[in-house]
N, C-alpha and C positions, 0 to 999 in steps of 0.2 A: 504494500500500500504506500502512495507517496505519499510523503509528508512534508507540509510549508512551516516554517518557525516566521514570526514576525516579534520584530523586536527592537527597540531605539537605542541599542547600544552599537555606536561604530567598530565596535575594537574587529578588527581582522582575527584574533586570536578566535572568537566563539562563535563567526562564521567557518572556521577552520572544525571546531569541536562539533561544531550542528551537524556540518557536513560527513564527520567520522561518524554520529549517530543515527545517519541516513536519513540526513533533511536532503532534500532533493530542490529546495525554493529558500534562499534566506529574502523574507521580506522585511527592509525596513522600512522605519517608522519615521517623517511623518509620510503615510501614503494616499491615493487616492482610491476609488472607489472604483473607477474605471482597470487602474492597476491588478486589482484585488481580484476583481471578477474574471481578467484575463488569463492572471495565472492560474488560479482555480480550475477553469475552463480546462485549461493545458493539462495540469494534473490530472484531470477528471480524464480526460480524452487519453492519457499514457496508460492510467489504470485501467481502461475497458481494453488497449493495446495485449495486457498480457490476457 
């Protein structure tokens, strides 16, 4: 299952860590709505892929 983390911390280090726990989306924060629905979209459409 893919998984999106969103979160307002810039550090490069906990994009590095999300990504070792198999976040597949790091969204930050602040975002827009347009944003959110796109990536979702993506996700959704990878997970019906497998």
């Amino acid at each position: 299952m893919p998984v999106a983390f969103m979160s307002a911390d810039k550090n490069a280090e906990q994009k590095t860590k999300a990504s070792g726990l198999g976040v597949v989306n790091f969204i930050q924060k602040p975002f827009d709505s347009t944003t959110i629905f796109g990536k979702v979209k993506t996700l959704l459409q990878a997970k019906t892929a497998f």
